[in-house]
Backbone and ligand atoms as CSV (ligand in chain L), in Angstrom:
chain,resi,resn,atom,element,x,y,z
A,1,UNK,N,N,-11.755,14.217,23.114
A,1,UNK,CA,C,-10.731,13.720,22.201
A,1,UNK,C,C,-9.414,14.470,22.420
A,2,UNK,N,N,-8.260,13.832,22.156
A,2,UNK,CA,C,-7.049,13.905,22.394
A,2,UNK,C,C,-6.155,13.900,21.738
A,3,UNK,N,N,-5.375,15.497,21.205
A,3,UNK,CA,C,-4.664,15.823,20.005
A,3,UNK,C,C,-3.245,16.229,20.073
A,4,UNK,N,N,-2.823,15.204,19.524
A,4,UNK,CA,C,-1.302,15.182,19.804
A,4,UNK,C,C,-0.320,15.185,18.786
A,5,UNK,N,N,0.472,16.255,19.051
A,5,UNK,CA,C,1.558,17.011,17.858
A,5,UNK,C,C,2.643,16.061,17.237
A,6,UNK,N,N,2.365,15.007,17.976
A,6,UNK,CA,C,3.727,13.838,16.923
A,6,UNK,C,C,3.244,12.439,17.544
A,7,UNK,N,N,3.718,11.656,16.561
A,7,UNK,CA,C,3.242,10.152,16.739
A,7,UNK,C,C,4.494,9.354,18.201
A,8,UNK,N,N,3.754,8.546,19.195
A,8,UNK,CA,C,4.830,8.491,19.709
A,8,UNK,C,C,5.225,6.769,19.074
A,9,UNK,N,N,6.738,6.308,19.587
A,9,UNK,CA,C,6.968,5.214,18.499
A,9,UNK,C,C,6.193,3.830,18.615
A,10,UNK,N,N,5.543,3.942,19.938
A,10,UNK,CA,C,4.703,2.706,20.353
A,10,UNK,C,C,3.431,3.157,20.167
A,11,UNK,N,N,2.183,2.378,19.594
A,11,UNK,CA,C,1.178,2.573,19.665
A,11,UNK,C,C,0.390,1.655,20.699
A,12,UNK,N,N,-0.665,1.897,21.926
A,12,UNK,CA,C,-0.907,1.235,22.774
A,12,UNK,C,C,-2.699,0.986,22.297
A,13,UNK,N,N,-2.855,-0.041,21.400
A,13,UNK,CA,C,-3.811,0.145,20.504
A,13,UNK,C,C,-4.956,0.135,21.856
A,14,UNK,N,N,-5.183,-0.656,22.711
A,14,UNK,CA,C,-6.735,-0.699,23.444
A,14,UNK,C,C,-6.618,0.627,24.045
A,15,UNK,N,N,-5.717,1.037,24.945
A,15,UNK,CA,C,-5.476,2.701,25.295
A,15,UNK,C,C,-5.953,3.714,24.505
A,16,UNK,N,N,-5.025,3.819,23.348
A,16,UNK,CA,C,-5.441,5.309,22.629
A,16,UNK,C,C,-6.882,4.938,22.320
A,17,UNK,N,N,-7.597,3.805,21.537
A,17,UNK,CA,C,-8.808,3.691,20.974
A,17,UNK,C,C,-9.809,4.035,22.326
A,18,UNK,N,N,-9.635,3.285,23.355
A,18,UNK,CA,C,-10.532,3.883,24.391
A,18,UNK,C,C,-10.636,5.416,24.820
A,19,UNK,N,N,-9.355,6.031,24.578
A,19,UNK,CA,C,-9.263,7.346,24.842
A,19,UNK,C,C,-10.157,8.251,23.854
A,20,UNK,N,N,-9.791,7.353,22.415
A,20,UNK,CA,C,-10.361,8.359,21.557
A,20,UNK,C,C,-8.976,9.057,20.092
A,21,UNK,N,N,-7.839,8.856,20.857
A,21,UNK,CA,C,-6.995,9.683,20.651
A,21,UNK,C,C,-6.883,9.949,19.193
A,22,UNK,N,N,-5.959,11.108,18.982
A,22,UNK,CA,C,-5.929,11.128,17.393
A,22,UNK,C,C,-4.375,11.855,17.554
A,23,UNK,N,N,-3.886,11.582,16.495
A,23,UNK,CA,C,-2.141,12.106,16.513
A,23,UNK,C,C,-2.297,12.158,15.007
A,24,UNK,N,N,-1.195,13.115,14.991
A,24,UNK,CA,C,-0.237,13.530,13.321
A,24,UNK,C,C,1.124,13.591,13.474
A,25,UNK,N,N,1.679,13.206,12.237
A,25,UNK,CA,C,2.851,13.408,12.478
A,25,UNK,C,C,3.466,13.415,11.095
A,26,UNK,N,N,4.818,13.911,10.964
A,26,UNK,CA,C,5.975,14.394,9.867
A,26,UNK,C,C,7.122,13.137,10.051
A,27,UNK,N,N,7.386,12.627,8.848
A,27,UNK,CA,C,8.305,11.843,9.249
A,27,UNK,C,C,8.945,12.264,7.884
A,28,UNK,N,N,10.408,11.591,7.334
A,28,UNK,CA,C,10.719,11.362,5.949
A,28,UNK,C,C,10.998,10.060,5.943
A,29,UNK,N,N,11.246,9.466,4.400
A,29,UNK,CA,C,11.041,8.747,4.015
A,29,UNK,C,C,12.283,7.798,4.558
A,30,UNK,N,N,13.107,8.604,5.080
A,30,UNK,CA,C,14.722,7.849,5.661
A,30,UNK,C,C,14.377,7.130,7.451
A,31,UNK,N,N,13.067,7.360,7.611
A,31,UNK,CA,C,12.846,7.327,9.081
A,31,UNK,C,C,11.960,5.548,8.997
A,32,UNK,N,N,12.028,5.008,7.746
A,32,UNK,CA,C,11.577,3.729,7.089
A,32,UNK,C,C,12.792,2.956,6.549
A,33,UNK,N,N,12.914,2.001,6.978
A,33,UNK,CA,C,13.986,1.139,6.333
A,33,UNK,C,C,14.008,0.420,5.163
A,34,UNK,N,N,12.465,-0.308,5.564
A,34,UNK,CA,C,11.702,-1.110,4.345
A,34,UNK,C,C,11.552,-0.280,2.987
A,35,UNK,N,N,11.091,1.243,3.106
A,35,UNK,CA,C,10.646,2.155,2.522
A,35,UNK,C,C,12.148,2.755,1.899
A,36,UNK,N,N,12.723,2.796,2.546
A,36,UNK,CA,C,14.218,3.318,1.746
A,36,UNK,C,C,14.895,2.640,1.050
A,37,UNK,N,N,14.667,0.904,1.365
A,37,UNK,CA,C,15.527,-0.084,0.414
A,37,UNK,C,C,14.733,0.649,-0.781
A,38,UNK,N,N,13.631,0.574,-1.200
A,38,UNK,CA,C,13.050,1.012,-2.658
A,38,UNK,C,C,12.860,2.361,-3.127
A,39,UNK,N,N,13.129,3.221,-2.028
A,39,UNK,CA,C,12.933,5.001,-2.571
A,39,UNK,C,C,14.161,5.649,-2.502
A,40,UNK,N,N,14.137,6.123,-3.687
A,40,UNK,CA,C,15.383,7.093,-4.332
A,40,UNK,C,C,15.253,8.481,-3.380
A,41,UNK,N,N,14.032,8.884,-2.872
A,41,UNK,CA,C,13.711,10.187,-2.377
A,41,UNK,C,C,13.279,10.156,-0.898
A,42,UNK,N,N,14.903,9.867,-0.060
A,42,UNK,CA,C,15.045,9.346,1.308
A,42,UNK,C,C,14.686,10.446,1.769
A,43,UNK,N,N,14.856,11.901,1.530
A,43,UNK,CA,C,14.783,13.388,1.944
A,43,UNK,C,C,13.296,13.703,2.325
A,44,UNK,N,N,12.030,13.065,1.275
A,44,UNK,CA,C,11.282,13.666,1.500
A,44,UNK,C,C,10.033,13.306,2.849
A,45,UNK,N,N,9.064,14.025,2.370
A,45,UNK,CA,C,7.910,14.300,3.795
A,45,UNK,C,C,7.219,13.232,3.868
A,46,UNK,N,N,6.891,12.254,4.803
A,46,UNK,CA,C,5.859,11.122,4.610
A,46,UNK,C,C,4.807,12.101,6.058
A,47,UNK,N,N,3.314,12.587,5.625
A,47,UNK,CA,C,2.500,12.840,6.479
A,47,UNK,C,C,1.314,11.734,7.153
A,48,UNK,N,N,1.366,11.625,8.507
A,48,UNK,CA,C,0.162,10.357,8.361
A,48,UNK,C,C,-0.385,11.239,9.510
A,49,UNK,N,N,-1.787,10.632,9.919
A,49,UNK,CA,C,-3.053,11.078,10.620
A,49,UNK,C,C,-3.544,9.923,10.894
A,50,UNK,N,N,-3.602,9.043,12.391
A,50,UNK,CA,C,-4.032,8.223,13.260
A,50,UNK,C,C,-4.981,8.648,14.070
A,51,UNK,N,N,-6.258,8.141,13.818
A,51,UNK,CA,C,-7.687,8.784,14.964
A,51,UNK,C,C,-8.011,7.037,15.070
A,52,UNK,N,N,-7.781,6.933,16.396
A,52,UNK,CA,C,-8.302,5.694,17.147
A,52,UNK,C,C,-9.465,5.688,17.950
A,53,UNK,N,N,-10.388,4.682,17.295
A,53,UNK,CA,C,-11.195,4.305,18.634
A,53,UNK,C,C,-12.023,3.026,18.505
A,54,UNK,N,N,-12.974,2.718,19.465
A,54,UNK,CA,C,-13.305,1.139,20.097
A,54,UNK,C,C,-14.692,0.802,19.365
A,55,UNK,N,N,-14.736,-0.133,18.418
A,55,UNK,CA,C,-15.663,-0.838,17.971
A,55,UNK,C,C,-16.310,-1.831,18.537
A,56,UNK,N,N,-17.611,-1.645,18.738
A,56,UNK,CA,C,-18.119,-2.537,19.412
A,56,UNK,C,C,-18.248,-2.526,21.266
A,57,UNK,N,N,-17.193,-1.762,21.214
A,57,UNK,CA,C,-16.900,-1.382,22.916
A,57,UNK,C,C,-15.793,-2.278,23.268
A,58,UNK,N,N,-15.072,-3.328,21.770
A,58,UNK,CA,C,-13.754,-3.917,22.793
A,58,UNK,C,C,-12.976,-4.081,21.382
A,59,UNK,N,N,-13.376,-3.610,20.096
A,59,UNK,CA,C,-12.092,-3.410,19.193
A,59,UNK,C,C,-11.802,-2.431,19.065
A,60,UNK,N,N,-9.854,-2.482,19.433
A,60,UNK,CA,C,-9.290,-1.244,18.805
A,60,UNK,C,C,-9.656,-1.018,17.417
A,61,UNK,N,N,-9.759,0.260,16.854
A,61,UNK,CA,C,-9.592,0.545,15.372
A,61,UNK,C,C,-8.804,1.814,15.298
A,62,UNK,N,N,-8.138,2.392,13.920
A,62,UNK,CA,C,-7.757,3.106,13.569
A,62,UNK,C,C,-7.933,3.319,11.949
A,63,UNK,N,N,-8.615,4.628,11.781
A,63,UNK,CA,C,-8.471,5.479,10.400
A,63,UNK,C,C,-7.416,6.390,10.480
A,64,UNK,N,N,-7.134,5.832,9.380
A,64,UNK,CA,C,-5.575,6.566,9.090
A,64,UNK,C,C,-5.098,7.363,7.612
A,65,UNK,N,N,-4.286,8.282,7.247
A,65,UNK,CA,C,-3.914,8.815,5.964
A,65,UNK,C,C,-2.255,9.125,6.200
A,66,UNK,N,N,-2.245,8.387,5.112
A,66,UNK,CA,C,-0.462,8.459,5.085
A,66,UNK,C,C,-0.515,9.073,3.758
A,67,UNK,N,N,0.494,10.242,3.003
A,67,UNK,CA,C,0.703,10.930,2.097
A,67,UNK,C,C,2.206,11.113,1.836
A,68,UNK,N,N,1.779,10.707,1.106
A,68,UNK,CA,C,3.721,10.988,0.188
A,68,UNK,C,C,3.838,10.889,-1.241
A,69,UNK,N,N,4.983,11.357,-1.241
A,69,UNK,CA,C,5.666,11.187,-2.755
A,69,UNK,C,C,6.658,10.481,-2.612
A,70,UNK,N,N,6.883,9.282,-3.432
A,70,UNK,CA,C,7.860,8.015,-3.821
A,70,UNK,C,C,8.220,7.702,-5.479
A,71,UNK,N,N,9.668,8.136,-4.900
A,71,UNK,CA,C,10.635,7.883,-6.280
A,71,UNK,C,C,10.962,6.353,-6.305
A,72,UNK,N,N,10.210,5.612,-7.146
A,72,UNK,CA,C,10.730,4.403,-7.173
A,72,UNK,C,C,11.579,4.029,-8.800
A,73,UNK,N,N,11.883,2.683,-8.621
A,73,UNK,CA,C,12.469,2.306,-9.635
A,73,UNK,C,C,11.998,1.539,-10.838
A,74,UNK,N,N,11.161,2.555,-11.906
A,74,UNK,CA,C,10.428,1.533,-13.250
A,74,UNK,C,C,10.761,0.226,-13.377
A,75,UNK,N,N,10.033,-1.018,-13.560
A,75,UNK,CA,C,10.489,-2.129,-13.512
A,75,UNK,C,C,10.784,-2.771,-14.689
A,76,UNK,N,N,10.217,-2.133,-15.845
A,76,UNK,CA,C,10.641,-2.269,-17.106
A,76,UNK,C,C,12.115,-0.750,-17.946
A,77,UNK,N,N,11.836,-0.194,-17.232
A,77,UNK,CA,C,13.041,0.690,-18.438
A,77,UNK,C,C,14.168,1.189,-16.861
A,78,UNK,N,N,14.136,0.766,-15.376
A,78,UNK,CA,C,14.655,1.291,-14.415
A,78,UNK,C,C,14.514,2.458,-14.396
A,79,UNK,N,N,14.306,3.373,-15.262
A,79,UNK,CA,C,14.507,4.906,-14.646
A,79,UNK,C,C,13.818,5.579,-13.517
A,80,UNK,N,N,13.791,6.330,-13.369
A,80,UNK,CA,C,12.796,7.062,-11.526
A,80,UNK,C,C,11.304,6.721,-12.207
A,81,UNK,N,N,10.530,6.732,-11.475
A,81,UNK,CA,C,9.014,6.355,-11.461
A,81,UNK,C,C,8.816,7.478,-10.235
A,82,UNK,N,N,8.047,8.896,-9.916
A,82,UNK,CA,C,7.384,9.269,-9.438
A,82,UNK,C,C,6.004,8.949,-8.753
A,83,UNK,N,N,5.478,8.634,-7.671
A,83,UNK,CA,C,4.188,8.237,-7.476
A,83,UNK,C,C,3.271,9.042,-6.038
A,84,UNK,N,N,2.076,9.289,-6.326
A,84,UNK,CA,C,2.308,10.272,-4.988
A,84,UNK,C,C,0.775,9.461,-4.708
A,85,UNK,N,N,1.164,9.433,-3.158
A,85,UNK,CA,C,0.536,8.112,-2.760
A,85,UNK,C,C,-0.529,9.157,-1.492
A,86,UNK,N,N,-1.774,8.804,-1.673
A,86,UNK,CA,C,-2.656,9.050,-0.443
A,86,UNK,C,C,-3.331,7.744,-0.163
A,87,UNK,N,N,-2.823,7.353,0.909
A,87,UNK,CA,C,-3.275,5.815,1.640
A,87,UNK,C,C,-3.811,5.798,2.682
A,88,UNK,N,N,-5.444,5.899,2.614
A,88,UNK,CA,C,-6.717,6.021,3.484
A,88,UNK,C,C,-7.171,4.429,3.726
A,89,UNK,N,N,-6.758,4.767,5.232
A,89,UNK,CA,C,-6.712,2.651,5.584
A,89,UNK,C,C,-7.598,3.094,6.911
A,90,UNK,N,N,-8.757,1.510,6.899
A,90,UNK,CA,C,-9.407,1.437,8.607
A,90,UNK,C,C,-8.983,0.139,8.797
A,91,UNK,N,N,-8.487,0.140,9.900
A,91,UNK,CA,C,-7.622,-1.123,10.755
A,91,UNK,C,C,-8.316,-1.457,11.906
A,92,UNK,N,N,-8.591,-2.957,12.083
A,92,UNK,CA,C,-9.063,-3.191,13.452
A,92,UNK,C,C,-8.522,-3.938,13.773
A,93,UNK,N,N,-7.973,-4.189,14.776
A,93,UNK,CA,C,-6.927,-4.916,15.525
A,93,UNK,C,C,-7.681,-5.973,16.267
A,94,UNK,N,N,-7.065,-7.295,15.763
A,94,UNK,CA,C,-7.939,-8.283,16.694
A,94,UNK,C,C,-7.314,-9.192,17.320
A,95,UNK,N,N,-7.437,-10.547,18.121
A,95,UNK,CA,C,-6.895,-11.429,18.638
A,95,UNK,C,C,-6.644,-12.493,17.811
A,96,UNK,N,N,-8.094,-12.455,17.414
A,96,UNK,CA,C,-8.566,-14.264,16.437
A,96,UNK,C,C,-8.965,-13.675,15.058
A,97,UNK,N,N,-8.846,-13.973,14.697
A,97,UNK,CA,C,-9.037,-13.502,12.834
A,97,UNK,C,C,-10.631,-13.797,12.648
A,98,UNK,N,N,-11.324,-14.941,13.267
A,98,UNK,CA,C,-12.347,-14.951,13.975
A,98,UNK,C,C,-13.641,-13.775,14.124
A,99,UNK,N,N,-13.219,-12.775,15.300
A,99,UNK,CA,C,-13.338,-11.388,15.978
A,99,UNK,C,C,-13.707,-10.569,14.957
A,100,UNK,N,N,-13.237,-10.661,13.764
A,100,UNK,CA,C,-12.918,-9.385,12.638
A,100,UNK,C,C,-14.291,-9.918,11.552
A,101,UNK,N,N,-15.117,-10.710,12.077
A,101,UNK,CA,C,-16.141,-11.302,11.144
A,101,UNK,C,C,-17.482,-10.553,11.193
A,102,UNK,N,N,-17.072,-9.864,12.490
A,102,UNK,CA,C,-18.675,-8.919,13.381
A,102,UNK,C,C,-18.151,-7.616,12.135
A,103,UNK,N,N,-17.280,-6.825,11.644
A,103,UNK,CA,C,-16.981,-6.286,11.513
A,103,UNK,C,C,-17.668,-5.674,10.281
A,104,UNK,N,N,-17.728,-4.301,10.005
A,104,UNK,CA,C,-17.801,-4.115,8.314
A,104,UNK,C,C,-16.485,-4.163,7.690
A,105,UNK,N,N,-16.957,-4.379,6.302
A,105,UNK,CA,C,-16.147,-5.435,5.438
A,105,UNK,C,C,-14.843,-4.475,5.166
A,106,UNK,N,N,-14.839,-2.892,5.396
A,106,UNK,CA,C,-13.881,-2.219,4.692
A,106,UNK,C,C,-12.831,-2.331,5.807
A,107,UNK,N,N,-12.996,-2.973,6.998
A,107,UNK,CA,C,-11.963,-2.731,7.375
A,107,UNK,C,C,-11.132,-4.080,7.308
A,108,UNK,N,N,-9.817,-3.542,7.649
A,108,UNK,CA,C,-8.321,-4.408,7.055
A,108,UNK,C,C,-8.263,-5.099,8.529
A,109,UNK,N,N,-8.283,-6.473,8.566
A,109,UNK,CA,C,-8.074,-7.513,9.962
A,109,UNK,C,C,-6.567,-7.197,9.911
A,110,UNK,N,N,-5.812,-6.758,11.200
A,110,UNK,CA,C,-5.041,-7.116,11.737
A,110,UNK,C,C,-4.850,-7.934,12.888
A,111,UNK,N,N,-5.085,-8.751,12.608
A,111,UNK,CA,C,-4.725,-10.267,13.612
A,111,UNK,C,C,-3.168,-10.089,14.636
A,112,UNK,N,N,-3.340,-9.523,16.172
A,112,UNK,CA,C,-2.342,-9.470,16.753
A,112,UNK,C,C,-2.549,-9.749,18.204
A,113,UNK,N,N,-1.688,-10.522,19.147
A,113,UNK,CA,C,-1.726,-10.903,20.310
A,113,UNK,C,C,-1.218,-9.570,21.536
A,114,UNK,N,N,-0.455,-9.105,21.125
A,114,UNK,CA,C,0.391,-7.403,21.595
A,114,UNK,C,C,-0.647,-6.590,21.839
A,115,UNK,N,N,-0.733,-5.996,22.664
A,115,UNK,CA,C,-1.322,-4.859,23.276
A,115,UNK,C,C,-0.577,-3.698,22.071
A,116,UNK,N,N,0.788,-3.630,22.146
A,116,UNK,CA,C,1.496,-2.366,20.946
A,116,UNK,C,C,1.566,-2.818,19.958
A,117,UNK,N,N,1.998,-1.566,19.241
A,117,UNK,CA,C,2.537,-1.805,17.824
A,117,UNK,C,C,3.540,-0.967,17.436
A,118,UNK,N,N,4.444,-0.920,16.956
A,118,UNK,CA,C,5.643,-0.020,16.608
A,118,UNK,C,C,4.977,0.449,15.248
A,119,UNK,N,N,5.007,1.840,15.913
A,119,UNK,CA,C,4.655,3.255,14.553
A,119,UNK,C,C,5.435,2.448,13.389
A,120,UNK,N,N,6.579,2.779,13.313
A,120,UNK,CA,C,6.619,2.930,12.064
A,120,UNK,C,C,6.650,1.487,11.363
A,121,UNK,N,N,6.322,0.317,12.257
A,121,UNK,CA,C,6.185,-0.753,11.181
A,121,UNK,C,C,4.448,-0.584,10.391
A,122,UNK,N,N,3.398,-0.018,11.621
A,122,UNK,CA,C,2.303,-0.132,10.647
A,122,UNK,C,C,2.092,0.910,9.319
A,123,UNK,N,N,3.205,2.231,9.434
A,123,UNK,CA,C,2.806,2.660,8.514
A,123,UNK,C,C,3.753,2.267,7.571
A,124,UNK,N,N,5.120,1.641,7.870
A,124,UNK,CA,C,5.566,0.855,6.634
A,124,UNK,C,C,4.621,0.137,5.902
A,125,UNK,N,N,4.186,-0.586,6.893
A,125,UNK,CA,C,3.048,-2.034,6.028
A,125,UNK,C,C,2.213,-0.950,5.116
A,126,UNK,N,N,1.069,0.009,5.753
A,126,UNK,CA,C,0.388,0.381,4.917
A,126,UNK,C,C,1.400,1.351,3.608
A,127,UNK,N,N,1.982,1.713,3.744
A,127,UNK,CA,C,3.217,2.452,2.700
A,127,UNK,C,C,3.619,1.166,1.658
A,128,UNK,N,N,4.032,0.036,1.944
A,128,UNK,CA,C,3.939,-0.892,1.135
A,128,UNK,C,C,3.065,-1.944,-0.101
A,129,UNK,N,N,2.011,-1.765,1.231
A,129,UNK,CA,C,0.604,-2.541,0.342
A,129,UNK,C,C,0.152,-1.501,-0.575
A,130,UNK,N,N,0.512,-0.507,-0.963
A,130,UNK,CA,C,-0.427,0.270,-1.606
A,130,UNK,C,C,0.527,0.995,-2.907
A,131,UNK,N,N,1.767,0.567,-2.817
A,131,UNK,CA,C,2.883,0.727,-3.653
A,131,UNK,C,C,2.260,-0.597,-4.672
A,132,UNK,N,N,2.386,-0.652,-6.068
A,132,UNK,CA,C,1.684,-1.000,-7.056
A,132,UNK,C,C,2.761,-2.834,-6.799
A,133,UNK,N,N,2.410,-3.683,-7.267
A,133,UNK,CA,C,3.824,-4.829,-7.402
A,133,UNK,C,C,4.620,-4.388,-7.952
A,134,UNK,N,N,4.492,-4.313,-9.321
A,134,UNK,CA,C,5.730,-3.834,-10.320
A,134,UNK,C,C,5.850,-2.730,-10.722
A,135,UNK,N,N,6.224,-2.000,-10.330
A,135,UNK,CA,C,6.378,-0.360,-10.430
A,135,UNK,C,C,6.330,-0.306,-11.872
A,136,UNK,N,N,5.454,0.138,-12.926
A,136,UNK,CA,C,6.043,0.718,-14.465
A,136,UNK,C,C,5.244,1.778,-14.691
A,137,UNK,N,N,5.907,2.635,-15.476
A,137,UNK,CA,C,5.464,3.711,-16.082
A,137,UNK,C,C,4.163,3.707,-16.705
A,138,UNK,N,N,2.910,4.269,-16.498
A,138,UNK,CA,C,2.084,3.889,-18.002
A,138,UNK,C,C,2.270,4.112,-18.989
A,139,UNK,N,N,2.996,4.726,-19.442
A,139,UNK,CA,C,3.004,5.096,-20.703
A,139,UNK,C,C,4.786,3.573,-21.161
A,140,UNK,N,N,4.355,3.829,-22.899
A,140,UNK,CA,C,5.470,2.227,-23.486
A,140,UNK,C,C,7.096,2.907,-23.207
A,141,UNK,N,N,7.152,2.690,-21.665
A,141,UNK,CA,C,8.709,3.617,-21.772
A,141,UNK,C,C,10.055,2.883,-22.389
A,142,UNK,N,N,9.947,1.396,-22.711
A,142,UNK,CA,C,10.817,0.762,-22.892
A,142,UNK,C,C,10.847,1.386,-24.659
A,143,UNK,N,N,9.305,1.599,-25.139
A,143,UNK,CA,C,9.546,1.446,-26.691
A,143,UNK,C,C,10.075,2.799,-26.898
A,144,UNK,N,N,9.920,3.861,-26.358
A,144,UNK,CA,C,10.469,5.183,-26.203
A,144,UNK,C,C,12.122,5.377,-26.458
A,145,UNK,N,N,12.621,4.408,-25.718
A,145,UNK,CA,C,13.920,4.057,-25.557
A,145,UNK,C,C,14.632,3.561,-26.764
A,146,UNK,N,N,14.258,1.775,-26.803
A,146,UNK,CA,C,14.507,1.065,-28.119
A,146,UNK,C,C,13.826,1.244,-29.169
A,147,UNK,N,N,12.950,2.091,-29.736
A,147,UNK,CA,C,12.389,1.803,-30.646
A,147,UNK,C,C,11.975,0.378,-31.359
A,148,UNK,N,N,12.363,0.235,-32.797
A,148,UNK,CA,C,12.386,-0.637,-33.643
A,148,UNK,C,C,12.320,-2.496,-32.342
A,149,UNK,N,N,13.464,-2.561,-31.290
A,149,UNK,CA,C,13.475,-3.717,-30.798
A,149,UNK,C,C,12.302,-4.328,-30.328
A,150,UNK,N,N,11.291,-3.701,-29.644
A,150,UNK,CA,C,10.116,-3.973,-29.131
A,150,UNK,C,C,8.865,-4.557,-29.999
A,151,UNK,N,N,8.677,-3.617,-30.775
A,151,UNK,CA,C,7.977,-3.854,-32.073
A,151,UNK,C,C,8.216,-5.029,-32.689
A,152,UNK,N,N,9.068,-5.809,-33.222
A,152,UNK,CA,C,10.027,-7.059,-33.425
A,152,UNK,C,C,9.631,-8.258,-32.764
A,153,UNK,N,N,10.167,-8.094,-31.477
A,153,UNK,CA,C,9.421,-9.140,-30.439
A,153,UNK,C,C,8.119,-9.435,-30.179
A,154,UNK,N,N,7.855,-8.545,-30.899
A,154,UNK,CA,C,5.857,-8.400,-30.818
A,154,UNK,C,C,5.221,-8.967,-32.272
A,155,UNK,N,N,6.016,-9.270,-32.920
A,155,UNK,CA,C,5.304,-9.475,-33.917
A,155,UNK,C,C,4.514,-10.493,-34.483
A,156,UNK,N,N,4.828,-11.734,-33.168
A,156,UNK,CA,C,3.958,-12.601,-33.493
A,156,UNK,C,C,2.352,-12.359,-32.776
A,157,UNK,N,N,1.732,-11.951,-33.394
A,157,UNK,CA,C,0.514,-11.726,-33.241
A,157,UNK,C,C,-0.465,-12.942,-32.517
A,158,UNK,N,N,-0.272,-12.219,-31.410
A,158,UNK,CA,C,-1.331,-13.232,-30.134
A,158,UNK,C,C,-2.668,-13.516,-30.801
A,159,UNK,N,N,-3.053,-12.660,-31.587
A,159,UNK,CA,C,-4.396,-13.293,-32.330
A,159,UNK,C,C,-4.428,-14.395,-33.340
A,160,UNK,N,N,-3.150,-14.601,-34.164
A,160,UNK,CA,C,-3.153,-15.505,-35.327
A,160,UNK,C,C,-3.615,-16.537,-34.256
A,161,UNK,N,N,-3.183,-17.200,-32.912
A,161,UNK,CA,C,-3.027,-18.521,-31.963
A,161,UNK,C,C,-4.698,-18.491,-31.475
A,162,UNK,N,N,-5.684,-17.955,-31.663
A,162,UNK,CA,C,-6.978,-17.218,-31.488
A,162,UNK,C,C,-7.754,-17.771,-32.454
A,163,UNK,N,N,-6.941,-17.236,-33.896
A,163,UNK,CA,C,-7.978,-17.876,-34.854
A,163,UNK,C,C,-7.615,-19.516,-34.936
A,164,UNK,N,N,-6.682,-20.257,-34.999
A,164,UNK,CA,C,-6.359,-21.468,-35.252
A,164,UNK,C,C,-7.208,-22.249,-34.022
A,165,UNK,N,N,-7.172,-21.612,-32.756
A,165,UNK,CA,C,-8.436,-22.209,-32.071
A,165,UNK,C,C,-9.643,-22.404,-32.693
A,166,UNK,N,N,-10.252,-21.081,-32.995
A,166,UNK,CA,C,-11.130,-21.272,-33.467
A,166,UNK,C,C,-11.653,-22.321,-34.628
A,167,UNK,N,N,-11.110,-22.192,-35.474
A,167,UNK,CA,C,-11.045,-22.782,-36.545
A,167,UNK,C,C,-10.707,-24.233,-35.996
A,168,UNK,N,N,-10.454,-24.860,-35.070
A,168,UNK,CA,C,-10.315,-26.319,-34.835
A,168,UNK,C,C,-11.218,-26.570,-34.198
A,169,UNK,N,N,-11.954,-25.867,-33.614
A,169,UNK,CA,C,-13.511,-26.059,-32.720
A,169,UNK,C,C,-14.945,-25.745,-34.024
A,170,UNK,N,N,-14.084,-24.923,-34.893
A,170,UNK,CA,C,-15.423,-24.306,-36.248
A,170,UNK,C,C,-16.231,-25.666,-36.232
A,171,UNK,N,N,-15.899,-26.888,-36.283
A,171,UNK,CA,C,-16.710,-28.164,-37.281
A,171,UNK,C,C,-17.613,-28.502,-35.908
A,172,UNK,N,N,-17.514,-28.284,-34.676
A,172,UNK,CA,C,-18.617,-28.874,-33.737
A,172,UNK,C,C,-19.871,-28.488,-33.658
A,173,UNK,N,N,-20.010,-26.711,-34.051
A,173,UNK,CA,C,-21.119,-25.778,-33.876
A,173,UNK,C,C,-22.165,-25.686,-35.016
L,1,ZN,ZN,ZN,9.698,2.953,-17.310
């Protein structure tokens, strides 16, 4: 096996997996485009860990860990949203979407005709899929804020529309 001190920007998926190879590497979060339209915290460390090899004797695969911290933007009150992300992905790279059926189930089909792949789009993708849809706080940050307004808008009670069901179905049972 074959250990290498930085990711290079092409990945030559049937190559490294036949080799075995495994790479690490340091990037920040400014070295992502996709990743910077949405992170406030362009400065910081994104770490990932790529160990490739051949399933079956003719699929590439790769286990991978990407680690970071991402300042995003709450989608209910905007303020920073902190999130610190460890994203443990197995990828097998296939031709036919087909191919990926022999497979066990945990791994993620990547359906591709290319021999490469450009670093940093796959760890964008995985940096993305694993970012929540709507970024919000757990905790009620909007009611924190407005008080009294939230409470208000809520007051029609989703259950009163619950019982009036009920009660129009009561005479069948
Ligand atoms: Zn919020």
């Amino acid at each position: 096996m074959e250990l290498n001190k930085s990711l290079p920007s092409q990945l030559k998926l049937f190559n490294f997996a036949k080799k075995e190879i495994s790479l690490s590497g340091l990037y920040q979060i400014s070295d992502f485009p996709r990743i910077t339209e949405i992170a406030s915290n362009k400065k910081d460390n994104v770490r990932v860990e790529l160990s490739f090899y051949l399933k079956n004797n003719k699929t590439p695969c790769v286990d991978g860990i990407i680690e970071l911290g991402i300042v995003l933007a709450c989608q209910r009150c905007l303020d920073d949203l902190s999130i610190t992300l460890k994203v443990d992905f197995s990828l097998a790279f296939v031709r036919y979407e087909k191919q990926g059926e022999e497979l066990d189930s945990y791994y993620e089909i990547y359906v591709t005709e290319e021999d490469e792949l450009a670093t940093l789009d796959l760890i964008s993708d995985e940096i993305l899929l694993s970012i929540p849809m709507v970024p919000t706080h757990d905790y009620d940050c909007i009611k924190e804020i407005n008080g009294q307004e939230i409470v208000e808008e809520k007051s029609e009670n989703p259950f009163a529309i619950l019982k009036k069901i009920k009660i129009a179905d009561g005479g069948k049972e």
